[in-house]
C-alpha positions in Angstrom: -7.3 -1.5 26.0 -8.7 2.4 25.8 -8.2 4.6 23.0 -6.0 6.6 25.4 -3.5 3.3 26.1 -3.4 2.3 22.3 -2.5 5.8 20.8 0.1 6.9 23.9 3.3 5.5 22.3 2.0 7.8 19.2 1.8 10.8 21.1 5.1 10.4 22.4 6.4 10.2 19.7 4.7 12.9 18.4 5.6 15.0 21.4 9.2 14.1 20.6 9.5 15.1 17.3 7.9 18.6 18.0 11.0 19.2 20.3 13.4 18.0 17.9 11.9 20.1 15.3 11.1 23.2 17.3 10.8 25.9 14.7 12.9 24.7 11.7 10.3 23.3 9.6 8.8 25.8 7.5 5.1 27.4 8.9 3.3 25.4 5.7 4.6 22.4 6.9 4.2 22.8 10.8 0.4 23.0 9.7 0.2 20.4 7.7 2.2 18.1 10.6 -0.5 19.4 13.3 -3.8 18.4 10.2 -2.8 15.1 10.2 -1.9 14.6 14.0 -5.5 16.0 14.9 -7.3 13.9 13.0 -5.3 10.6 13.9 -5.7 11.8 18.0 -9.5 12.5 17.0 -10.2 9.3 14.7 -8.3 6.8 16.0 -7.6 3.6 14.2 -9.8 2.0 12.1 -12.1 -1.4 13.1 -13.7 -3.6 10.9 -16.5 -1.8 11.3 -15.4 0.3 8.7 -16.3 -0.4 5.3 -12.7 -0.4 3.9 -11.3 -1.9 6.9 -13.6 -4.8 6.9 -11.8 -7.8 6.2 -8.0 -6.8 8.4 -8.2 -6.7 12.1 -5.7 -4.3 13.5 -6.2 -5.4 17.1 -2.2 -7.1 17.1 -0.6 -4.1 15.7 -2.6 -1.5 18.4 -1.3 -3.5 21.5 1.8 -3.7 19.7 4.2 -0.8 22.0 5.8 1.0 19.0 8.7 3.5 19.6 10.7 6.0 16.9 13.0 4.0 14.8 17.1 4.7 16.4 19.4 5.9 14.0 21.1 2.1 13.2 24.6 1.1 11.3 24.1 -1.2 8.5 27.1 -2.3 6.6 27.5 -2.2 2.7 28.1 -6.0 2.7 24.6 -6.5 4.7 22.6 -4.9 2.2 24.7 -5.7 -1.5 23.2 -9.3 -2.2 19.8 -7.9 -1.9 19.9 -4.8 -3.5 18.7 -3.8 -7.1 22.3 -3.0 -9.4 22.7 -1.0 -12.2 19.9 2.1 -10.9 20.3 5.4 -12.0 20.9 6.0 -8.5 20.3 4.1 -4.8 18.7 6.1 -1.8 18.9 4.3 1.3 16.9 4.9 4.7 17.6 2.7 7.8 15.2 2.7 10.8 13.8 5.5 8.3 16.5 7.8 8.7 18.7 8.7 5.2 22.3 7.0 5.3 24.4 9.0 2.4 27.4 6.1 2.9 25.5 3.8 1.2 23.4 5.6 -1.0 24.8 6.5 -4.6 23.5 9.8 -6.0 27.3 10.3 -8.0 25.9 10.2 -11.6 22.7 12.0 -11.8 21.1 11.5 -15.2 20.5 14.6 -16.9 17.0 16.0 -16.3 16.9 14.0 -12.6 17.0 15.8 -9.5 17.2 13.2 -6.0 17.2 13.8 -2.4 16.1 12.7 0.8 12.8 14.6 1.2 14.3 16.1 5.0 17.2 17.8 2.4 15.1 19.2 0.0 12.7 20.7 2.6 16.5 22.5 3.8 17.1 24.2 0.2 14.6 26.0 -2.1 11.2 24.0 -0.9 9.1 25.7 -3.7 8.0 22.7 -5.3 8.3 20.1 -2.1 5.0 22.8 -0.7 3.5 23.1 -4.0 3.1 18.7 -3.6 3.4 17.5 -0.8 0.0 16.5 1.6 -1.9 17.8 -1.8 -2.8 14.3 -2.7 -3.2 12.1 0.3 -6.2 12.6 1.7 -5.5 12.5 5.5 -9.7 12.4 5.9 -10.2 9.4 4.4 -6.9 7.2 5.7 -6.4 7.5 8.7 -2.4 5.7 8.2 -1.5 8.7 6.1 -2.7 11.0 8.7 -0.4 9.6 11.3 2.5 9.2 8.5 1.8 13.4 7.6 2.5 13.9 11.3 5.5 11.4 12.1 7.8 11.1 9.0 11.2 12.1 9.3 12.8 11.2 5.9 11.7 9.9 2.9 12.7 10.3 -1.0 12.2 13.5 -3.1 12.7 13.0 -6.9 11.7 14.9 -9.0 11.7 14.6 -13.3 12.3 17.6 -16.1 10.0 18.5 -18.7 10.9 15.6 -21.5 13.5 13.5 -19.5 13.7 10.6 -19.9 15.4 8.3 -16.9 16.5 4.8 -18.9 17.6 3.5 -15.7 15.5 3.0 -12.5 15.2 4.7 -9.6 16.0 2.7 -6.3 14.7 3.3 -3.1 15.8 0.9 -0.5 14.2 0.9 3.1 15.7 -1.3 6.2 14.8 -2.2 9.3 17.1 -3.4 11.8 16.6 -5.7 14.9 16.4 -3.0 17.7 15.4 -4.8 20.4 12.8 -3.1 20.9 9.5 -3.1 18.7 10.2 0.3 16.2 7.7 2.3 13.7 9.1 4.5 10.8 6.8 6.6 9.0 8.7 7.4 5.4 7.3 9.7 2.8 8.1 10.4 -0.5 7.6 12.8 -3.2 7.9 12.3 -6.7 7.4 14.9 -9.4 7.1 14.1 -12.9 7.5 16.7 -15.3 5.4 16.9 -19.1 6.3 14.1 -21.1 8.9 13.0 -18.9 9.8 9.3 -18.6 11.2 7.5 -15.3 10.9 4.4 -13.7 11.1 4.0 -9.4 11.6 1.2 -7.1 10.5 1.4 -3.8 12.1 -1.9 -1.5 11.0 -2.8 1.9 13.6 -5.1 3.4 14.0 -6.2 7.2 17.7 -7.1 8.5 17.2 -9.3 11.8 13.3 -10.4 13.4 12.8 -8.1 15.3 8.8 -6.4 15.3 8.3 -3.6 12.9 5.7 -1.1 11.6 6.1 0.7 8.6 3.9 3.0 7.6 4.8 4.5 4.3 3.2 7.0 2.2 4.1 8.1 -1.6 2.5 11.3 -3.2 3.2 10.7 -7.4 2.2 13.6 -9.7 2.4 13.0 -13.2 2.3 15.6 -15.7 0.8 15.9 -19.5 2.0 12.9 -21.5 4.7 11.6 -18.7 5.2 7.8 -18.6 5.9 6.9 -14.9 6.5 3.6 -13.6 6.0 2.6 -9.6 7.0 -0.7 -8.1 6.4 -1.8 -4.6 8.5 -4.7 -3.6 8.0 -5.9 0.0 10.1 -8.5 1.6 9.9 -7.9 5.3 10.1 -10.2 7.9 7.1 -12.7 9.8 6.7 -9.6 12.8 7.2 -7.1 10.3 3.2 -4.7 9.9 3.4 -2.5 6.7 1.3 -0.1 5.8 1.3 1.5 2.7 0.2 4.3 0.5 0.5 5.1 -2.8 -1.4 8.5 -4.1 -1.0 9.1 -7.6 -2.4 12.2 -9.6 -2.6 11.9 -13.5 -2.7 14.7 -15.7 -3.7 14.5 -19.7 -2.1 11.4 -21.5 0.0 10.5 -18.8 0.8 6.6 -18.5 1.3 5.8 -14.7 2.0 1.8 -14.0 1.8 0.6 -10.2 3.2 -2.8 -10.1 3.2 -4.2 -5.9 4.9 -7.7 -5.1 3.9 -8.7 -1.4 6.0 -11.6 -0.2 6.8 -10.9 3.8 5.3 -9.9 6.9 2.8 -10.3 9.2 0.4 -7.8 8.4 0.4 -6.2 5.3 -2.1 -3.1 4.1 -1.3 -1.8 0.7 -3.2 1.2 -0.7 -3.1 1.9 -3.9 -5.4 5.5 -5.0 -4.8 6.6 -8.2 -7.1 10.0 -9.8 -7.2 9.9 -13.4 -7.7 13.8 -13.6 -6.6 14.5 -17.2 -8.2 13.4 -20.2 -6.9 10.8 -22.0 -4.7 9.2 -18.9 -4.4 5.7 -18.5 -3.1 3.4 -15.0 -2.1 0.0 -14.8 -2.4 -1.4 -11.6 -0.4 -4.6 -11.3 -0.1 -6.8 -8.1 1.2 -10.5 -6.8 0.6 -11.5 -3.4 2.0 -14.7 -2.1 1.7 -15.9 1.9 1.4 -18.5 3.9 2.0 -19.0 7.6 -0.6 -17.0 9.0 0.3 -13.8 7.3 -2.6 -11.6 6.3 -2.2 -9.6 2.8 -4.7 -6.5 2.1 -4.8 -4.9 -1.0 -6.8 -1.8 -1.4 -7.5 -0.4 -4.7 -9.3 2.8 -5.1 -9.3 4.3 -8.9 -11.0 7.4 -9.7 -11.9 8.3 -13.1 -12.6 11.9 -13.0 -12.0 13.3 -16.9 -13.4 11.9 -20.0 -11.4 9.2 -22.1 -9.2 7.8 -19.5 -8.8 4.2 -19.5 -7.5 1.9 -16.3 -6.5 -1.6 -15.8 -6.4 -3.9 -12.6 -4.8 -7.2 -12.6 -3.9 -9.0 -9.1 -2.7 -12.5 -8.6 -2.9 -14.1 -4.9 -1.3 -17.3 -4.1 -2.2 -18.5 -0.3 -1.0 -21.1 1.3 -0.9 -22.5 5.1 -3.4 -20.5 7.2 -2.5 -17.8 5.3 -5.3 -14.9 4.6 -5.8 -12.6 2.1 -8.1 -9.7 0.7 -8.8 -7.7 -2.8 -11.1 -4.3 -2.4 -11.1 -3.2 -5.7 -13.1 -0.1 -6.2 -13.8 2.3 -10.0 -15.3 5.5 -9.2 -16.1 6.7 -12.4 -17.5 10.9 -11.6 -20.3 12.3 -14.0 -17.8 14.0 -16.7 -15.8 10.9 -17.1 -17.4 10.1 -19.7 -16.0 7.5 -22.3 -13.7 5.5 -19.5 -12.9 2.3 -19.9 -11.9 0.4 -17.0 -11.7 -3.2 -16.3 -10.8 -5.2 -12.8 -9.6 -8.8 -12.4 -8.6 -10.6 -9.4 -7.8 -14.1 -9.9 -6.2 -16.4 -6.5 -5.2 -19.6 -5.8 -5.4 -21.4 -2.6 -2.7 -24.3 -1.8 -4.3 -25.5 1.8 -8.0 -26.1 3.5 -7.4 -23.3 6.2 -6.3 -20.4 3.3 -8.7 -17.9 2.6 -9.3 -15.2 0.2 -12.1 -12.2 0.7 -12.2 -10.5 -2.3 -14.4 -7.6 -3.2 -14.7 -6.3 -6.8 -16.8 -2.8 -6.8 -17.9 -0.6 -9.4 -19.3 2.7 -8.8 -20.6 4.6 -12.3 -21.6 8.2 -12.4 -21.6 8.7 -16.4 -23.5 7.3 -18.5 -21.5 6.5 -22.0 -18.6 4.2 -20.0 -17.2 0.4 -20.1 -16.5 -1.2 -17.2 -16.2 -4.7 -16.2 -15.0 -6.6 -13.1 -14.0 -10.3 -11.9 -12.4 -12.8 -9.9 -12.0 -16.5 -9.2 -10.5 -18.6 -6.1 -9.4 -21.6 -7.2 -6.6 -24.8 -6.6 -4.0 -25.9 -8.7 -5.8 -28.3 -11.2 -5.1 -32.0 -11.1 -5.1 -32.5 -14.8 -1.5 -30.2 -15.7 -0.3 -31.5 -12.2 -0.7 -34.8 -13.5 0.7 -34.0 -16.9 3.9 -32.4 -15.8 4.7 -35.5 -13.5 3.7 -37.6 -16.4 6.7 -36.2 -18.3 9.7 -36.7 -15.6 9.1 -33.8 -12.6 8.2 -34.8 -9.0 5.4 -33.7 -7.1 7.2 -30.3 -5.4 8.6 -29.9 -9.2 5.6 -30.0 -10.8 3.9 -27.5 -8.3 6.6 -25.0 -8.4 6.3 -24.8 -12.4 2.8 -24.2 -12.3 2.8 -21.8 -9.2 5.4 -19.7 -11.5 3.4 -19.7 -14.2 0.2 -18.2 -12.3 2.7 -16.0 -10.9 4.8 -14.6 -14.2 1.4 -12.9 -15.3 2.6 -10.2 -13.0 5.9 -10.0 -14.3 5.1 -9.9 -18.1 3.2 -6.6 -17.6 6.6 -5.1 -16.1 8.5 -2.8 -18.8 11.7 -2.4 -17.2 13.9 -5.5 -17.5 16.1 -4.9 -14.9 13.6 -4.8 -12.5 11.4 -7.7 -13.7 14.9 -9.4 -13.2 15.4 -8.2 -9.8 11.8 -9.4 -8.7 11.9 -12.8 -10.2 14.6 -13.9 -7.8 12.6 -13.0 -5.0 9.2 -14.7 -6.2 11.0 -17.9 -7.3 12.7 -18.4 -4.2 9.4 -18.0 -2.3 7.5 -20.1 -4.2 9.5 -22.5 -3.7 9.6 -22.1 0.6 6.2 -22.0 0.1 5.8 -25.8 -1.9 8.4 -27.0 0.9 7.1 -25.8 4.0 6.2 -27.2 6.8 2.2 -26.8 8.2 3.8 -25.3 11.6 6.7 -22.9 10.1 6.8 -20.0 7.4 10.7 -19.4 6.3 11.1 -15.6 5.6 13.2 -14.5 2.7 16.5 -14.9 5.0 16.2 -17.3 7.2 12.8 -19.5 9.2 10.9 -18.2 11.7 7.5 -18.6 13.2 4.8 -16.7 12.4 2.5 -14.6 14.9 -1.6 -14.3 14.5 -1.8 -10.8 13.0 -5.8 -11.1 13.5 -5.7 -12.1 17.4 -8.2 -10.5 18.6 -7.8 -8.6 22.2 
């Protein structure tokens, strides 16, 4: 298949969108729409013959014939016994469109300003300019590119100066069964004023099994001594491709957490890019990825350390089962004035079946010379000796396995601050840890109900 043939459902789209549009975007933002359309229609996508692409063939998703996302009714009932309770306040996109009927924005903390991103752009869009597209970079990725020139709704939150949020923010994303196979491309903004304090939820959640691409991108500026929390929770369905991409910016002292939990799909890419551009700032990055089937789980970690003092930490979990494959690209870039970093990188996996693998690719890259900086990671099995131990004392074999699965797995969950959503998680990687103990060699269940799984690496 040509270039031409893989991109045309694209350029449709984008063709589309340019009519719907016609001249109500502002000027700053029709520019920043065509940027990012040139260099996807220029670049392509990528191969692994790229560097960062090596170990995820996107052969399935380009033959895939993706169209724009119908608007799609969901009802309240559909979406209540998966949802996070108790937020500060619930967006929610279907198909990637905004639906206000079953979002809750009633109670506003003080100091909290939401939105969908397509109703911000409509009022005073000061700010949304000031952000928005200055982070990404569209060079370098080529997803965010194509997300810059396709998205038609996303989130926009933004923080005051000292607020502080006790409550999370929830973001819930659905994809219907269409028929047809769909792509959405949502963006969001978030904003983070000095010493402001907040904590956001970002939920990817399929309704039906019907193919899907998501191809997300977040934008996350913190300010001077703000202490942001990100979680990434994806729970998508066997066809479902995600793509995602998190950009964060830290200014002086700020204390920005990414915590991703990647438990559906077929194919899933998650970038995670944070620029430690203020003295004294410090990132967690926290991650679990559980598959099995023959899903394939990427996660791509790029952390720049470009002021003195800052301080990052990278701790990822993998648990593969079946034919199941996945990657770790960890990369610290630490510049020449970053002097003074400490940084550390661990990747630790476990692999349930013969035919599971793991590539995993710790990488450090020092351009100053008074730094610390170490790196790891281990593939192992589950040890006979606690196995043993645990059935010794009472459990059977399916028991035992699930107890020591969670265990490996909880790591992930003790470095999560926010209770309510460490609570919210937990159900989900319970429930597939235990499909994945249960299940068969042929069939993956999803979170809702079985299905089979397709080859995301086929090649063409």
């Amino acid at each position: 298949m040509g270039t031409a043939s893989r991109t045309r459902y694209y350029v449709e789209a984008f063709n589309d969108l340019e009519k719907l549009r016609g001249a109500a975007e502002p000027v700053w933002l029709r520019h920043l729409r065509a940027e990012g359309w040139d260099i996807f229609n220029s670049s392509g996508f990528p191969t692994t013959r790229d560097e960062d692409w090596r170990f995820t063939s996107l052969a399935t998703l380009t033959r895939t014939e993706f169209r724009r996302a119908p608007e799609a009714a969901v009802s309240r009932e559909a979406i209540e016994k998966w949802h996070l309770a108790g937020g500060a306040c619930r967006l929610v996109f279907v198909n990637g469109h905004f639906v206000a009927g079953l979002s809750d924005l009633t109670a506003l903390p003080a100091g909290l300003q939401v939105s969908s991103l397509s109703q911000a752009l409509g009022g005073s869009s000061e700010s949304v300019e000031q952000h928005l597209g200055r982070y990404a970079n569209l060079r370098r990725d080529i997803f965010a590119a194509l997300n810059t020139a396709l998205w038609e709704d996303g989130a926009y939150i933004r923080v005051q100066p000292g607020a502080r949020i006790d409550q999370p923010i929830y973001l819930l994303f659905v994809t219907t069964d269409a028929g047809d196979a769909v792509m959405t491309h949502p963006r969001s903004l978030i904003i983070a004023g000095p010493a402001s304090e907040a904590a956001i939820v970002e939920d990817y959640f399929s309704l039906g099994s019907g193919a899907a691409l998501s191809n997300s991108v977040t934008e996350l500026a913190a300010a001077d001594d703000a202490i942001i929390s990100h979680y990434l929770v994806e729970r998508e369905n066997p066809y479902s491709f995600n793509i995602s991409t998190l950009r964060l910016e830290l200014a002086r002292n700020a204390d920005v957490s990414s915590h991703s939990l990647l438990l559906g799909g077929g194919l899933v890419r998650n970038n995670v890019h944070p620029v430690l551009n203020g003295p004294g700032a410090e990132c967690l990055i926290n991650g679990l990825f559980v598959g099995g089937g023959r899903q394939h789980l990427d996660n791509y970690m790029l952390v720049e350390h470009a002021s003195p003092q800052g301080s990052s930490r990278q701790f990822y979990n993998g648990i593969l089962d079946q034919q199941a494959h996945g990657v770790f690209h960890g990369r610290i870039v630490v510049h020449k004035d970053a002097q003074k970093t400490d940084a550390k990188q661990t990747n630790r996996n476990l692999l349930l079946s013969d035919d599971a693998r793991v590539d995993t690719k710790p990488q450090l890259e020092i351009r100053a010379d008074d730094v610390k900086c170490t790196h790891g990671a281990t593939i192992g099995r589950i040890e006979d000796e606690p196995l043993f131990y645990l059935r010794s004392r009472g459990l059977d074999e399916i028991s035992a396995r699930n107890l020591l699965l969670y265990a490996f797995a909880a790591e992930c969950l003790d470095r999560m601050r926010e209770q309510p959503v460490r609570n919210f998680v937990e159900q989900f990687i319970r429930l597939r840890l235990e499909e994945l103990v249960t299940a068969s060699q042929t069939a993956l269940p999803s979170l809702n109900q079985a299905q089979d799984i397709p080859d995301p690496e086929e090649v063409a």
